[in-house]
NUFI-867165 format. One record per residue: residue in one letter; x negated, y, z negated of N, C-alpha, C, O, CB in turn. Coordinates in steps of 0.05 Angstrom, whole numbers, plus 5000, padded with zeros to 4 digits. Last residue first. Glycine has a CB too. Example, Ala and Ser with C-alpha at 12.3 -4.5 7.8 and 13.67 -1.06 7.14 Angstrom:
// NUFI-867165
S474349554858472749794857474250014843473250234839471849884886/A473648864844475449104844473649344844471549344831477449114819/
This chain:
// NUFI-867165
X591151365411590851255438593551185445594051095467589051015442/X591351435353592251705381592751545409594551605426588851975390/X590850855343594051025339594751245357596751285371594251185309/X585650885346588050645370589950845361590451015378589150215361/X584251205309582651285335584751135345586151285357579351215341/X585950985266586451325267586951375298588751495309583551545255/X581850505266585450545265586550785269588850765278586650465238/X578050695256578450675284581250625281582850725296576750465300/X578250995214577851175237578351035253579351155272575451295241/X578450555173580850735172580750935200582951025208580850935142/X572950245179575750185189578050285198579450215217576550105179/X569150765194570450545174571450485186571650595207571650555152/X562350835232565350975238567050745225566850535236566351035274/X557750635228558850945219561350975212562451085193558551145239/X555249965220556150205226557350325217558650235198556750235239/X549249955169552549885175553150005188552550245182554549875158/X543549965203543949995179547749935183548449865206542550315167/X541349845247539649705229540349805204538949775184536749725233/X544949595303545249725286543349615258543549385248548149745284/X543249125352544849165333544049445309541849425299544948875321/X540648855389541949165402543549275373544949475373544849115436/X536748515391539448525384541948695380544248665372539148475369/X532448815404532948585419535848425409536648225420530448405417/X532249305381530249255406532149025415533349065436526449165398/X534749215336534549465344534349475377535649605393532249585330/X532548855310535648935308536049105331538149105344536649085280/X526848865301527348615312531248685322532148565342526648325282/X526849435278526049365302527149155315528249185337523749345302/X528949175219530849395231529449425265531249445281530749745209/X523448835212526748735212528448835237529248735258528448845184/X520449215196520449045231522248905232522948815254518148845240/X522349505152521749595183521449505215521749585238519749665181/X522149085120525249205133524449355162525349335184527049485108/X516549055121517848835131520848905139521948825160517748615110/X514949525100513749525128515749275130517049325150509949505134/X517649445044518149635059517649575092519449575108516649845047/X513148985025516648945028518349225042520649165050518248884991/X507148955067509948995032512549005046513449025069509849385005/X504548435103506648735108508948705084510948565080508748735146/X502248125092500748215111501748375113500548565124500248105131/X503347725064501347795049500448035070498248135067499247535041/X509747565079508647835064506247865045506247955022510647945049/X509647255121508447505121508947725110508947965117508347565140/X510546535116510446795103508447105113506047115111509546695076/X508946225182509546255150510246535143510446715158506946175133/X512845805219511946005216512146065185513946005169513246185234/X516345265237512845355224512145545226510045535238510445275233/X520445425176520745265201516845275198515345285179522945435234/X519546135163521145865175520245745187519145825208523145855188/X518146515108517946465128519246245136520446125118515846475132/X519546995066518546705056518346575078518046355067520346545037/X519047485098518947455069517247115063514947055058522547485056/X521247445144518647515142517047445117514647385115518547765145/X526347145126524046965145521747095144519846955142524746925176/X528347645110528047385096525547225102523447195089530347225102/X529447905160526648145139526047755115523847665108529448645104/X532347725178530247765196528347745173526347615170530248035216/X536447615147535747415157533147535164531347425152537647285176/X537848325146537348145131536147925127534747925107538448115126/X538948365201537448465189535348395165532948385162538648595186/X541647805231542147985216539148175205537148035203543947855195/X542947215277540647405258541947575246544347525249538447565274/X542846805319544046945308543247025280542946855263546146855310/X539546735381539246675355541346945338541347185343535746665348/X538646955434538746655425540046655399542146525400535746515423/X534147335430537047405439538847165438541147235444537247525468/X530247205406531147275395533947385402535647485387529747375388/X527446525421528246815439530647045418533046975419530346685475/X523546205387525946195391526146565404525146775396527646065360/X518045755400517846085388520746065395521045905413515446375404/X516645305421517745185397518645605381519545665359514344895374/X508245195413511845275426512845285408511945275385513845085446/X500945435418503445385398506345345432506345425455504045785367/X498445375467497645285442499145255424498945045412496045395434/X499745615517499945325509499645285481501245115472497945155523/X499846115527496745995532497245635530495745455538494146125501/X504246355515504046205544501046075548500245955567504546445570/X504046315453505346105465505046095497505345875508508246115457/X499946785452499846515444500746355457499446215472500646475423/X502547145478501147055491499546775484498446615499499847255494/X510146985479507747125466505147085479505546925498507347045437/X515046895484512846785499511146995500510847145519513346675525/X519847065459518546785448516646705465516146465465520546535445/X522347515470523547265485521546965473521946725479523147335524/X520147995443522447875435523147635443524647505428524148025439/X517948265483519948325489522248115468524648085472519748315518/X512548155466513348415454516248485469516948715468510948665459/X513347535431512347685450513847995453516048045442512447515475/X511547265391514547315397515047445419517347465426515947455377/X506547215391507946985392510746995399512146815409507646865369/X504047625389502547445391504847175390503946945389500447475369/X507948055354508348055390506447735394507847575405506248445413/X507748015311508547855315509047835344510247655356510147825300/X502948455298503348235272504547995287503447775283505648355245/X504048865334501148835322501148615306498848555299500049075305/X509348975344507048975369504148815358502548685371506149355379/X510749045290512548735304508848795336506948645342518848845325/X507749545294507649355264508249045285506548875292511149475231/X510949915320508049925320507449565304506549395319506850255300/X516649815304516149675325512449635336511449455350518149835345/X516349985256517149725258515649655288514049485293520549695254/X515950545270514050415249514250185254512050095260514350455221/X520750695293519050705312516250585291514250545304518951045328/X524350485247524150395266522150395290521750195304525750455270/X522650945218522250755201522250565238520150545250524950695168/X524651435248522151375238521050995225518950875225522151615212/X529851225246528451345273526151265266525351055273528651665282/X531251325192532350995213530151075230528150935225536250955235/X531751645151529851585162529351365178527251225178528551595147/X536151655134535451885140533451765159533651825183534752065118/X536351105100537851145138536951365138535551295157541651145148/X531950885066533551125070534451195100533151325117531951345058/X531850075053530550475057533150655063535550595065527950555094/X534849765054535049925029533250175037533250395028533949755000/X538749565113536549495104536049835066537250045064533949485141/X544649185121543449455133540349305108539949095096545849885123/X546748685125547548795147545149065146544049125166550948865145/X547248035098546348355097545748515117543648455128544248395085/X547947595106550547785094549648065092550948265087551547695062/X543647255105544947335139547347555126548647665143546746975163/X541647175061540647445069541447415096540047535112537447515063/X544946665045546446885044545247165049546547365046547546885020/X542146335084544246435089545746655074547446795085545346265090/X537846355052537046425083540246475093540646645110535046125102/X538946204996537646505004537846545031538046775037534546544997/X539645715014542345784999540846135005542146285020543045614956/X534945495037536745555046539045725037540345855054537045385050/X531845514977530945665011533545745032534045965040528745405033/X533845164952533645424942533245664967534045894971531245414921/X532844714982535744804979535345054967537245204973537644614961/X527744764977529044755005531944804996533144985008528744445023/X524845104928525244814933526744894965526345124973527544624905/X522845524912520745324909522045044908521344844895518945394884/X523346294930524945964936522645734929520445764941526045914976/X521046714896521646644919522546354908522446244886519246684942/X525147164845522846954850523146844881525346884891523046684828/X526547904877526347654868524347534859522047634858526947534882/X525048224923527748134916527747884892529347694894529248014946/X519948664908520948384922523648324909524248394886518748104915/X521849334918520349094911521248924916523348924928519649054891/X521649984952522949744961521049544943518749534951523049694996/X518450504954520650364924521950174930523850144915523050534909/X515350674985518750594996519950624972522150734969519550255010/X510050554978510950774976514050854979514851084977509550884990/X506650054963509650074961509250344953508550414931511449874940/X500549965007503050074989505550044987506950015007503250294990/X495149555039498249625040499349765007498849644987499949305047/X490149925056490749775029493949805042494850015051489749934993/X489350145105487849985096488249745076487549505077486550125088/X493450535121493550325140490350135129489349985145493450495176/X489651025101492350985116492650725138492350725162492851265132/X485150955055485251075076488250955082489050785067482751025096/X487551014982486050945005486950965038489350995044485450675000/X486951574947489251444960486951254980484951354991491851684977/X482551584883484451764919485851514933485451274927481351944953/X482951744826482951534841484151594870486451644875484251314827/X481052284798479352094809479351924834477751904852479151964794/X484652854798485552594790482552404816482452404840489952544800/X485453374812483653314796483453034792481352974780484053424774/X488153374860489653484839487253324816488153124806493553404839/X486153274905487453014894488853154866490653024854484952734888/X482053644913484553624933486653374920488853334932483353534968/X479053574872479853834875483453724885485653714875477454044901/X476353144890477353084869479353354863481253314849475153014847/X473753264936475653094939477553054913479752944914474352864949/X469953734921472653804933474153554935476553614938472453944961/X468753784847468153644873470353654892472553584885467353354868/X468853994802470054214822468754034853467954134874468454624815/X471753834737469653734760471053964796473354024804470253224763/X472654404706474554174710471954114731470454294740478454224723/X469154614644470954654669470854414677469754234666470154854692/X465954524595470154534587469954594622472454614624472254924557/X460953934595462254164599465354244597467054064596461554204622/X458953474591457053654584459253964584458554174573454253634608/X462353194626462753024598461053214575461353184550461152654601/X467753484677464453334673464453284636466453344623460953634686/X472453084694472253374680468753234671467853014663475353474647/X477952854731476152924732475253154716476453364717476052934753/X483352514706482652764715480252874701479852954678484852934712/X484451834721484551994707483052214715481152164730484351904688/X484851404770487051644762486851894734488452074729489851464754/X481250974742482551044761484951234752486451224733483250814774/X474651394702477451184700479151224724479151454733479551254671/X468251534709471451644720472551314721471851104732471551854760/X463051574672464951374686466651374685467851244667465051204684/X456952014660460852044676462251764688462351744712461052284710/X451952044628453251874642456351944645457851914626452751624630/X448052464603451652414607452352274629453352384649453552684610/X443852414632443952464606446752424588447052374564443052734605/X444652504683443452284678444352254649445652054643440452284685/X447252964683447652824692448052574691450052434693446952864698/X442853344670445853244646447153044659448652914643448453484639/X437653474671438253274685440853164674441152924669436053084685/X435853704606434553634631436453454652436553224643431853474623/X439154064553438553754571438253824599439753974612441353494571/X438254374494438254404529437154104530435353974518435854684547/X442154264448440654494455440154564486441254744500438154444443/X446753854437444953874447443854144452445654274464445253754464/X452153744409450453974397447654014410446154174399450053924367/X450653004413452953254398450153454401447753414398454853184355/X447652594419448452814447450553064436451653244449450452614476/X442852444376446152474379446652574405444552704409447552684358/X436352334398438552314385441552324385442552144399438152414375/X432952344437433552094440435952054411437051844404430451904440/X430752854435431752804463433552514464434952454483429152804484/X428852854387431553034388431952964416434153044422431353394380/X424052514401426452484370428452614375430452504367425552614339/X420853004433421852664441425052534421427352494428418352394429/X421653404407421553394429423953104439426253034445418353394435/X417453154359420753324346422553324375424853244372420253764330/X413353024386414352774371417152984367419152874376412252624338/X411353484408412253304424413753114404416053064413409953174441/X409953754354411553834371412753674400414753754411410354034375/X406653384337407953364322411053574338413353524334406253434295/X402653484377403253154370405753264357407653204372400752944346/X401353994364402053874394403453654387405853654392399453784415/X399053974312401454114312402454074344404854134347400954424302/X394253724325396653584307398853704298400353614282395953484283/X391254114354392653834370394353724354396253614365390753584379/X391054494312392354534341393054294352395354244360390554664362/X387454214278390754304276392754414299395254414300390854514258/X383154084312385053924301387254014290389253874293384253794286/X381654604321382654484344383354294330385754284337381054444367/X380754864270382654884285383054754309385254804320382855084289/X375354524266378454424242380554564259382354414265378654584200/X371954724300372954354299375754384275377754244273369354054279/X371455104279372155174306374054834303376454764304368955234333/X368954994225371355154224372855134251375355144250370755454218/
């Protein structure tokens, strides 16, 4: 009798681990209790979409995901990944012949101001000039005169003095774009925003020129000789 209940006791164990096991490895609908939900619910956050655990109705309360407005994909650090935060895009297809190059290199000398927001000349400008110090002082040198430290080492010439050269804003930001002569393209290195920026610097600093049209129309200065 002692021997028959301990076999129904162990084959009601068995049979309680086996329902255990079977319901741990079934549907995930309607789970009772999970160990470790974690694991159990795998969470693979899509970029930008809003964080929410996969076991539960509240919102993921991880503080980076918090501070991002629930949204997964966070901004990368500042100065890592370049952005088009400007809304400035490429002008275009680029040039894939020399006459196509040229016919673009002269008519981006017609452009006088740059498409960011003049509100923001000062700023954008003191950006340009961090940027031209760090990308093209090595050759243009940080006064602009074409004797970079590259070129006084000897290794490259042939750098043109930017007070030399008749330029425009436009022209500038071009050449960054699709590049000249032997200098290449730099815009795998600075989006199309950071490039007006060192344009409007290159204008600014060493062409003394205005990096957006000047202020005062036509009709004022005619206003202005008449009082005179």
């Amino acid at each position: 009798m002692l021997k028959m209940k301990k076999n129904v006791l162990k084959i009601t164990a068995v049979l309680g681990l086996t329902t255990v096991l079977l319901n741990s490895c079934g549907p995930k609908e309607n789970v009772p209790l999970v160990y470790f939900p974690d694991m159990y619910f795998p969470v693979a956050y899509d970029p930008l979409m809003k964080a929410q655990d996969a076991y539960s109705d509240h919102e993921n309360e991880i503080p980076a995901f918090v501070k991002n407005n629930g949204a997964t994909g966070l901004s990368p650090v500042e100065g890592s990944v370049a952005q088009n935060k400007d809304g400035v895009f490429e002008e275009g297809k680029l040039p894939k012949t020399t006459d196509e190059y040229n016919a673009g290199y002269e008519a981006s000398k017609a452009v006088t101001s740059s498409p960011l927001n003049p509100a923001n000349a000062e700023k954008d400008i003191e950006r340009g000039k961090l940027l031209f110090d760090k990308t093209c002082a090595a050759c243009h040198g940080v006064g602009g005169d074409g004797q970079g430290p590259i070129v006084q080492s000897g290794a490259y010439s042939g750098v043109p003095n930017y007070a030399d050269r008749e330029v425009t804003v436009g022209s500038v930001h071009y050449v960054l774009t699709n590049g000249r002569n032997n200098m290449g393209s730099y815009a795998g290195q600075l989006n199309a925003g950071d490039r007006w920026r060192v344009a409007m610097y290159v204008m600014s600093a060493f062409k003394k020129g205005a990096a957006a049209p000047a202020a005062a129309p036509a009709t004022t200065e005619t206003t202005t000789e008449t009082k005179k």
